[in-house]
ROGU-259111 format. One record per residue (C-alpha): x, y, z. Coordinates in steps of 0.05 Angstrom, whole numbers, padded with zeros to 5 digits, always signed. Each point is the difference from the previous one (the first is absolute). Layout:
N
XYZ;...
***
This chain:
439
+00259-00220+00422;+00026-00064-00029;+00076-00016+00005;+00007-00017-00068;-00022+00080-00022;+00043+00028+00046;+00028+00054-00038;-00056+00012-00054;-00032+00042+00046;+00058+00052+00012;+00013+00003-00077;-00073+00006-00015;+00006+00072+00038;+00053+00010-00030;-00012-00003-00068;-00068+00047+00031;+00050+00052+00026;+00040-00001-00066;-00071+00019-00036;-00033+00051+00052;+00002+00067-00023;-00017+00038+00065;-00082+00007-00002;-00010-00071-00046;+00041-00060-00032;+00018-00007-00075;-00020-00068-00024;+00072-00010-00012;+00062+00038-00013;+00010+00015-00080;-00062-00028-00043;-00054+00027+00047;+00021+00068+00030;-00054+00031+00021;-00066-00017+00045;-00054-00055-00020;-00062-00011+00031;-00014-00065+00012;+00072-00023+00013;+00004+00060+00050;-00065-00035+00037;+00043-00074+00001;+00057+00040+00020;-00036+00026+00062;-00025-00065+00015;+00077-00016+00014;+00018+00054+00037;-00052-00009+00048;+00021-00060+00032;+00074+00043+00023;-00006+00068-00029;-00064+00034+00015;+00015+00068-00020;+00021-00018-00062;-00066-00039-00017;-00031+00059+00018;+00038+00047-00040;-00005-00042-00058;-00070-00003+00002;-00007+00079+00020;+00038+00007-00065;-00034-00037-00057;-00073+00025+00028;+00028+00081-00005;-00005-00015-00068;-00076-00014-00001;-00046+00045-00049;-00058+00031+00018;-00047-00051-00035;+00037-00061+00040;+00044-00018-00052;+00067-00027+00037;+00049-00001-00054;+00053-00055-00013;+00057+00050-00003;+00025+00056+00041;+00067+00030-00035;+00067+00015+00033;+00008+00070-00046;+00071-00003+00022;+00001-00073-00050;+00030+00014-00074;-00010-00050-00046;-00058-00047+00010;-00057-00004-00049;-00061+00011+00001;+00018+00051+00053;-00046+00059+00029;+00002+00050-00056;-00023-00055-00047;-00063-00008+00044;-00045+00073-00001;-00014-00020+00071;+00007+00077+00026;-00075+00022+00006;-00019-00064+00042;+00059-00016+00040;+00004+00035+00069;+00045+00052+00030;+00051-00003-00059;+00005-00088+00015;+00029-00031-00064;-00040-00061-00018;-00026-00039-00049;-00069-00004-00031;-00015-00076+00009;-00013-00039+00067;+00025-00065+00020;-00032-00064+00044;-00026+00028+00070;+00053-00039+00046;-00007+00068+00045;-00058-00016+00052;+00029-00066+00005;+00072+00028+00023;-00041+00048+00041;-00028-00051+00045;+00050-00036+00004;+00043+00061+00025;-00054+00007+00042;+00006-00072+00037;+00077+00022+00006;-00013+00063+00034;-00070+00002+00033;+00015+00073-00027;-00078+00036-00016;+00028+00065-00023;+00040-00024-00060;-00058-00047-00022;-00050+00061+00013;+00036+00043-00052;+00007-00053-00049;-00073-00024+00004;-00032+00061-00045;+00049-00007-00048;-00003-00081-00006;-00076+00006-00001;-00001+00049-00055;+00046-00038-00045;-00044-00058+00005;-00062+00041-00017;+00032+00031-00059;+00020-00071-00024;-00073-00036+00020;-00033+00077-00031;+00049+00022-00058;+00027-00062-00023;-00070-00043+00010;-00054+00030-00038;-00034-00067-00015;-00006-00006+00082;+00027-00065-00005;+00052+00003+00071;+00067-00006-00049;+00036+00064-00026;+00027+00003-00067;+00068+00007-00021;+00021+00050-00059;+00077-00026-00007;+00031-00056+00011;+00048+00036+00051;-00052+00008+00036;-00019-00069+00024;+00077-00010+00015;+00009-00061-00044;+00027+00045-00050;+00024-00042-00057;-00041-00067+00021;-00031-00038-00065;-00064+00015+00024;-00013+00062-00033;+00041-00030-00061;-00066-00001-00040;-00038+00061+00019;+00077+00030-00015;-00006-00026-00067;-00072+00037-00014;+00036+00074+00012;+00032+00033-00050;+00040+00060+00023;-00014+00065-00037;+00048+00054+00002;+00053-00008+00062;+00063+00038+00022;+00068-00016-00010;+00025-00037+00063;+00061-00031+00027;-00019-00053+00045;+00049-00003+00061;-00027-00073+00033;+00047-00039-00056;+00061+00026+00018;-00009-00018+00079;-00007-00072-00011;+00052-00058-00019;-00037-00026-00062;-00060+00055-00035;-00041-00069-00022;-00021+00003+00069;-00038+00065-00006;-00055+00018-00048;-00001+00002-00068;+00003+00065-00031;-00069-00010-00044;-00029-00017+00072;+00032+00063+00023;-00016+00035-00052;-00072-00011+00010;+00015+00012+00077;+00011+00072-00014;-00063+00009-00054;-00041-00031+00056;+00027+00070+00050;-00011+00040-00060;-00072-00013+00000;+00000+00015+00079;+00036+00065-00020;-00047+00021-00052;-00061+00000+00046;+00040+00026+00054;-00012-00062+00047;-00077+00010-00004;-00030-00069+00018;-00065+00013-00033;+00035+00017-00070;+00051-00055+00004;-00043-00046+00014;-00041+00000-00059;+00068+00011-00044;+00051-00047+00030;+00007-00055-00041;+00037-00050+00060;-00054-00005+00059;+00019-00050+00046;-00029-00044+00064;+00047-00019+00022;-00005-00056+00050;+00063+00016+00036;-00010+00065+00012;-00067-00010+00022;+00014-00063+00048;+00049+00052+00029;-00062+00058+00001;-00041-00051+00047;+00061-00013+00050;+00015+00075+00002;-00078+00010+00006;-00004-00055+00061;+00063+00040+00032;-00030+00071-00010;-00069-00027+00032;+00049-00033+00063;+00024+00077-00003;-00065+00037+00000;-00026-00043+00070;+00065+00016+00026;-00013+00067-00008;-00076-00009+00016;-00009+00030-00071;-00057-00008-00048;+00008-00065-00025;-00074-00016-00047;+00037+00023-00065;+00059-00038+00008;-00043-00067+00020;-00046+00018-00067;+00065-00002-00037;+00021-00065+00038;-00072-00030-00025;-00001+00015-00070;+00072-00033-00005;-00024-00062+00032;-00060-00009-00035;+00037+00018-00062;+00062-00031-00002;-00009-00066-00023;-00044+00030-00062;+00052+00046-00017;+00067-00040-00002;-00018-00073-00002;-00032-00026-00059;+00002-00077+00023;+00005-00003+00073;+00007-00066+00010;+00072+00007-00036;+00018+00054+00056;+00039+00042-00044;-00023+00072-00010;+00016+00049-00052;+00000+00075-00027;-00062+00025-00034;+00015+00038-00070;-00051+00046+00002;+00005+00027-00068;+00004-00068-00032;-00049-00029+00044;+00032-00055+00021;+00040-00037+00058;+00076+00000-00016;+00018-00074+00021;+00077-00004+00006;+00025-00042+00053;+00034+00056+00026;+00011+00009+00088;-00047+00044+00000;-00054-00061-00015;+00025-00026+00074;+00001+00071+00032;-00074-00005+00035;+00012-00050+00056;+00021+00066+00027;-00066+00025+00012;-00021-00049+00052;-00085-00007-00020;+00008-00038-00065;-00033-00075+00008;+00047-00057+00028;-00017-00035-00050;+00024+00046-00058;+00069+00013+00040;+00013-00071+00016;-00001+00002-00088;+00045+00058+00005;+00051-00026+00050;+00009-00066-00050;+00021+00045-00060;+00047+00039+00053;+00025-00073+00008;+00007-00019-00067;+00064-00004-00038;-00024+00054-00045;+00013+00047+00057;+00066-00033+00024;-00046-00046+00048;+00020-00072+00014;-00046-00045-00029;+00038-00019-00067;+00076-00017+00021;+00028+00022-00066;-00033+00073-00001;+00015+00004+00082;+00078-00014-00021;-00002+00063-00051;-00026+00042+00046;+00057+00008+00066;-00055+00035+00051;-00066-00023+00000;-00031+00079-00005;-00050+00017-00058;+00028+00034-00051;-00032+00059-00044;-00023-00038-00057;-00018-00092+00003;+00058-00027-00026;-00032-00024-00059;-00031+00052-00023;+00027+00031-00069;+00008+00071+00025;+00042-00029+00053;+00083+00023-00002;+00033-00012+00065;+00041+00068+00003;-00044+00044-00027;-00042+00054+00049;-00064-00029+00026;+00005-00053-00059;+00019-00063+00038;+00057+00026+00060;-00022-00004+00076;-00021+00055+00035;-00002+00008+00072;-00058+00043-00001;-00049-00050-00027;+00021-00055+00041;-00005+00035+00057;-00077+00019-00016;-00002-00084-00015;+00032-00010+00065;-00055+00042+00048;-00056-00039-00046;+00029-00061+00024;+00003+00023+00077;-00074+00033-00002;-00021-00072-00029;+00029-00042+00051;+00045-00028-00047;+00064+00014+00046;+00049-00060-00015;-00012+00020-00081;+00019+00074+00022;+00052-00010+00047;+00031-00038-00066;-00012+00059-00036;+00029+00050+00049;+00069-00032+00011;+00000-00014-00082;+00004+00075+00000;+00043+00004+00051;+00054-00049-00024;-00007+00032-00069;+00017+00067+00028;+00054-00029+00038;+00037-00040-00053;-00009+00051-00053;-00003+00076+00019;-00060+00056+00013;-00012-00004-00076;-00058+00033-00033;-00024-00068-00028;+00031-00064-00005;+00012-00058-00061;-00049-00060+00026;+00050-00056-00030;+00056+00016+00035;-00025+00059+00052;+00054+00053-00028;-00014+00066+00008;-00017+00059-00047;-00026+00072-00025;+00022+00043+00065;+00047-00022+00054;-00014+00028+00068;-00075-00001-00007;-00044+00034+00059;-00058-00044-00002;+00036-00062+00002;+00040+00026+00060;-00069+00022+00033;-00034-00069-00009;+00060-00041+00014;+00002+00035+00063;-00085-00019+00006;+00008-00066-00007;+00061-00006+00055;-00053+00023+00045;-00043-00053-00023;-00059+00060-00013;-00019-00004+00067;-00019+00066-00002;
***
């Protein structure tokens, strides 16, 4: 481990011990206190490399939650938690969630096959990946069955919560299309956690947030009923890129296992053949985008989620070489123009191009830097050879990190840090990339 990260490593697990809870790990210690998905599946990926049975207890936790139709929801609750909202009484989750679990009614991105694995590689354990396989498989088949009717290899999203960008400006327009019925009275508890509430959604986008849960409420989570009702049906490109990794990790699983792997390679297919169709509209510009299915239409924001497939590994050189230049460009705090290189302090893509009008550089998934997405950027770069361009990228992180705290997300001008102190997943990754992902 380099010299000059000495001690990040031992206050990385520290800020992880500060967060676990016993059987899984808050995302941090005030704003997000109880148990997400998909930042419970990067969390494991930390523990793995010093902490084993905490990568498998974290991961044994967020899949008890799993319903009987493969739905693995984004939340589990903490019942003993007072104050947060939308918390599990808000949610009618009783009749599907199991043995008395408290959860949530949406899912989030499938990071969980891909922490499996890599547990997995740590361990050389078969029993743990074993139990885990049934319930990994069937949360893919409920997203490639439930959430796909058109058979296209891309589930849908029904929220923006649910693709984990929460507040990003691409859904800004399908956003604008809803208009919320009747909703309850709420008290939001996420403004009061932060220094500054510009940097969390609006309330008419939260607003419209909690319609969006009614209408999952009113059909009692039926997939079939919501979605011909919904009016915000999402591919999201993200999410999916993330669906083929975890689908590629679940298929490494299965011939570990010597399972049954032909429906997990017919998923693999119809994402390959698919892909390119589905998210990018003019591949030789090698961005990629959402697809508004209810408008019809790609949502082209220059957003890091247009960068996010290099992680899959099978798109065309040619097309990623495109991709790696806009990483590059000063848009996305890259080099190439001095002046835009000097606002940006670390050269890491933030949430939204620089230039773009939705872009405000405190605001949540609006324009800070999250370690999360440039940590997917970073394995792109590795699995295409491009290792001097992702070495940069990994010690970017790493001196962010360093100089400025385990913060939720950062400010790309001057790298501060903001929403929650003492976040999990930033701990988890930081301690990733001091391994260099070897593993």
């Amino acid at each position: 481990m380099e010299a000059c990260y000495t001690d990040l490593f031992e206050n990385a697990k520290t800020v992880l011990e500060k967060n676990w809870r016993g059987k899984s790990t808050t995302p941090s210690p005030a704003l997000y206190p109880h148990q997400w998905s998909w930042d419970s599946a990067f969390i494991a990926i930390g523990y793995a490399h010093y902490s084993q049975e905490k990568a498998q207890s974290e991961l044994d936790s967020i899949l008890q939650g799993q319903w009987d139709n493969g739905l693995l929801p984004h939340m589990i609750f903490n019942p003993k938690v007072r104050g947060y909202f939308p918390d599990y009484s808000y949610w009618k989750t009783e009749s599907h969630s199991p043995n008395g679990i408290l959860t949530s009614g949406l899912v989030q991105p499938p990071v969980h096959a891909i922490a499996a694995i890599k547990y997995y590689l740590h361990t050389h354990e078969k029993k743990d990946i074993r139990r885990w396989f049934p319930k990994l498989k069937k949360y893919h088949n409920y997203l490639l069955e439930m959430r796909d009717p058109e058979n296209s290899g891309f589930a849908t999203i029904y929220h923006p919560w649910e693709s984990g960008f929460d507040n990003s400006p691409r859904w800004d327009e399908a956003l604008t299309c809803i208009k919320p019925g009747d909703i309850p009275e709420y008290k939001r508890s996420d403004i009061t956690q932060v220094e500054k509430a510009e940097e969390r959604p609006t309330k008419q986008h939260y607003d419209k947030y909690i319609y969006l849960v009614e209408i999952l409420k009113k059909f009692d989570y039926n997939d079939k009923s919501i979605y011909k009702e919904i009016p915000f049906k999402i591919k999201d490109v993200v999410f999916n890129t993330i669906l083929y990794v975890a689908n590629k990790s679940l298929l490494e699983i299965a011939n570990i296992l010597e399972e049954d792997d032909k429906e997990i390679l017919e998923w693999i297919e119809r994402q390959e053949d698919n892909f390119i169709k589905q998210f990018c509209p003019e591949p030789e510009m090698g961005l990629f985008y959402d697809y508004d299915l209810v408008a019809d239409k790609f949502i082209e924001k220059r957003t890091v989620s247009a960068l996010i497939p290099i992680y899959t590994g099978f798109i065309e050189k040619d097309i990623v070489d495109m991709t790696v230049t806009w990483l590059e460009h000063s848009h996305f705090c890259g080099v190439s123009e001095r002046e835009v290189a000097r606002y940006c302090k670390y050269p890491l893509a933030p949430s939204t191009s620089l230039d773009s009008p939705s872009f405000s550089h405190i605001t949540y998934w609006r324009g800070p830097i999250w370690i999360n997405t440039n940590w997917i950027l970073y394995q792109g770069l590795r699995t295409y050879k491009y290792d001097e361009k992702a070495e940069k990228l990994r010690k970017a992180m790493l001196d962010l990190i360093r100089d400025n705290g385990f913060y939720e997300y950062f400010d790309p001008h001057d790298g501060s840090g903001h929403g929650s102190k003492d976040f999990s997943w930033t701990s988890s990754l930081a301690i990733d990339l001091l391994h260099k992902c070897d593993i």
